[in-house]
C-alpha positions as semicolon CSV with decimal commas, in nm:
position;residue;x (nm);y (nm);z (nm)
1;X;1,986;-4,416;-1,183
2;X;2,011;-4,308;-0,802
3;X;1,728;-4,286;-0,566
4;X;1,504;-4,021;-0,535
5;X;1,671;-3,752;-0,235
6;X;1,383;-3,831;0,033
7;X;1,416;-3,719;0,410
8;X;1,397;-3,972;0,672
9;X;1,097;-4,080;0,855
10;X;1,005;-3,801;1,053
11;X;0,973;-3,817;1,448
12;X;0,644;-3,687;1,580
13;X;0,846;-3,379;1,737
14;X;0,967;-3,260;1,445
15;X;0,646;-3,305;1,204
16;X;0,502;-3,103;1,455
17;X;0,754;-2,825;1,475
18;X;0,708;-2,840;1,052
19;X;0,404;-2,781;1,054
20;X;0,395;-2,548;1,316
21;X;0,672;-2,379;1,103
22;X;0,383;-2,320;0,832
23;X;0,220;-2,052;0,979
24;X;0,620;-1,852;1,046
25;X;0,628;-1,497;0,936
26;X;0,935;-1,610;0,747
27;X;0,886;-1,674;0,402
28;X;1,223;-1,887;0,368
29;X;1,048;-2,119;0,686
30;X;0,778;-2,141;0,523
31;X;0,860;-2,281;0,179
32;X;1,142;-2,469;0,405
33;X;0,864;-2,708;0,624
34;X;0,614;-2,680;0,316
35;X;0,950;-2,870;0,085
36;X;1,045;-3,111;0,378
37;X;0,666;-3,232;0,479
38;X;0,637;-3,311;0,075
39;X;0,940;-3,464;0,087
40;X;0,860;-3,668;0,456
41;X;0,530;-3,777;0,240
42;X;0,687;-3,969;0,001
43;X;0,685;-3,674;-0,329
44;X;1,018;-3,692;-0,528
45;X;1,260;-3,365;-0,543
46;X;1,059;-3,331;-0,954
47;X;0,707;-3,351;-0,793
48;X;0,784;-3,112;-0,511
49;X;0,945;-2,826;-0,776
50;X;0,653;-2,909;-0,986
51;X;0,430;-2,787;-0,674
52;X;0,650;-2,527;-0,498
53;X;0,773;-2,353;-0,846
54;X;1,155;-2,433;-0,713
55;X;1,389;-2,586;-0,889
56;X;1,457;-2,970;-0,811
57;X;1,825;-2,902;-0,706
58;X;1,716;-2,663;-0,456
59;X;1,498;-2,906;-0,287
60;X;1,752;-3,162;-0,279
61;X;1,959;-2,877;-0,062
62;X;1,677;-2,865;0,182
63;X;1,653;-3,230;0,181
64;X;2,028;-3,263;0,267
65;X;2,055;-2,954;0,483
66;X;1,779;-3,121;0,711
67;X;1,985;-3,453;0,707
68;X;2,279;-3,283;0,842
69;X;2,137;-3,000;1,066
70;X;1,760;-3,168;1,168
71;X;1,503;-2,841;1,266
72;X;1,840;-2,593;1,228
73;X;1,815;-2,615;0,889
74;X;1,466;-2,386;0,945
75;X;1,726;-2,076;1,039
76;X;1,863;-1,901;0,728
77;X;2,203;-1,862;0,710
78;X;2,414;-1,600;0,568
79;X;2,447;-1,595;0,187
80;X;2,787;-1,469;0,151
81;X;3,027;-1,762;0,006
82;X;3,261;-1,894;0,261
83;X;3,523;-1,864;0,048
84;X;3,466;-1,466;0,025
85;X;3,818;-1,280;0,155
86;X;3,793;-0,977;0,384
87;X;3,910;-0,638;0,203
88;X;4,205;-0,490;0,464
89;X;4,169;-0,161;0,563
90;X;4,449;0,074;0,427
91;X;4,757;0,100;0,685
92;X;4,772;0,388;0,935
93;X;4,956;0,705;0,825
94;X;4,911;0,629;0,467
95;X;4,694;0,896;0,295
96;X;4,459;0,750;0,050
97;X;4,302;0,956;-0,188
C-alpha cells in the first residue's frame, strides 16, 4: 500500500499566504488553502474528503498541483482539455449555408 499523498512541510511564507487565502472571494481559493492546510497538518487525502465533501482523488490533485506549482496552484486554470482541437473557420469565397 503507498503512502498517504501529504504536502511538504510548509514554509512560514506560504502557511501564511494559505491562510490568508481563506478569507479570498474565490470559492475555488478557498476550498484550495482550506484542502492544503489539512493536508500540511498531517489529515490523509480520506479524512480531508470526509471534511471538505470532495472526493479523495481531487485532493490528491491539489496536493500534487501544489508540489509542482507551490502558491500558483491557488490561480484556476482553464478547464478546457489540452488536447481540445481548434474548429477552422470555413475558407474565404466559399459560401456556406
Amino acid at each position: 500500500m503507498k503512502p498517504p499523498t501529504l504536502v511538504r512541510p510548509l514554509a512560514d511564507a506560504e502557511r501564511l499566504a494559505l491562510e490568508q487565502g481563506l478569507r479570498s472571494p474565490s470559492a475555488f481559493v478557498v476550498r484550495r488553502c482550506q484542502c492544503l492546510l489539512k493536508s500540511a497538518a498531517g489529515l490523509t487525502p480520506r479524512q480531508i474528503q470526509k471534511q471538505l465533501g470532495w472526493t479523495d482523488q481531487t485532493v490528491r490533485h491539489a496536493s500534487r498541483a501544489f508540489e509542482r506549482e507551490g502558491l500558483g496552484c491557488l490561480q484556476e486554470k482553464a478547464s478546457r482539455p489540452k488536447s481540445a482541437q481548434k474548429l477552422h473557420a470555413p475558407r474565404a469565397g466559399r459560401c456556406v449555408s
